[in-house]
C-alpha positions, 0 to 999 in steps of 0.5 A, spaced: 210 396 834 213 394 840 217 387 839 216 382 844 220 380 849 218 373 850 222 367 848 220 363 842 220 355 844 226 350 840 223 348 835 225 340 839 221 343 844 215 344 840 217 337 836 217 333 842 210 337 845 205 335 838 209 328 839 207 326 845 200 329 844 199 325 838 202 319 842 197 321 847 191 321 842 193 315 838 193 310 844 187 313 846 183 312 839 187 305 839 185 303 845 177 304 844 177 302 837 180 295 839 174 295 844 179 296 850 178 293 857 179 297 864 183 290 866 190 287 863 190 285 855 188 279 852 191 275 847 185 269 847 177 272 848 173 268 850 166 267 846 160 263 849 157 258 843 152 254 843 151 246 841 146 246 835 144 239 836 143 238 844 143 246 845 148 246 851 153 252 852 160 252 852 166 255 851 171 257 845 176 262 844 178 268 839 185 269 838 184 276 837 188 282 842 184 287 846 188 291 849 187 294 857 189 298 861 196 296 861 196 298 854 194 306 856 198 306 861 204 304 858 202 309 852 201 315 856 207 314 859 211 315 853 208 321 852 209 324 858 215 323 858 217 325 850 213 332 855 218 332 860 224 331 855 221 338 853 223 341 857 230 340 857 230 343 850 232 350 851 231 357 845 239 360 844 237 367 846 241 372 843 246 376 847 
């Protein structure tokens, strides 16, 4: 059996790709589990009542954060970069 010639990739190099990928899925999943916005974050959402007295409609806000589009951008920022840092990571080839 012939042996290969490829290189095996550092194991920081292959460390840092599943860690950027995960950092990749794990903004995803916190972005829509929090019900994410395509607009800047909030901090305040507001939330449409109603007087049960008079019927008229007004205003109040949740302290609740919904993460935007500024939350994905950023998260996925850092994983590109931990995937390009990777590629400073090189395998010692035996001479």
């Amino acid at each position: 059996m012939a042996a290969s010639t490829g290189s095996r990739p550092s194991p920081v190099r292959k460390f840092l790709r599943i860690l950027a990928a995960l950092v990749a899925i794990g903004i995803v999943g916190f972005w829509f589990a929090k019900d994410g916005r395509t607009g800047w974050s909030q901090d305040r959402v507001p939330v449409n009542q109603k007087d049960e007295i008079t019927g008229i409609d007004y205003v109040t806000y949740e302290e609740r954060f919904v993460p935007g589009i500024d939350t994905l951008g950023a998260g996925l920022g850092v994983a590109a970069a931990l995937f390009v840092l990777s590629f400073f990571f090189r395998s010692k080839h035996p001479n």
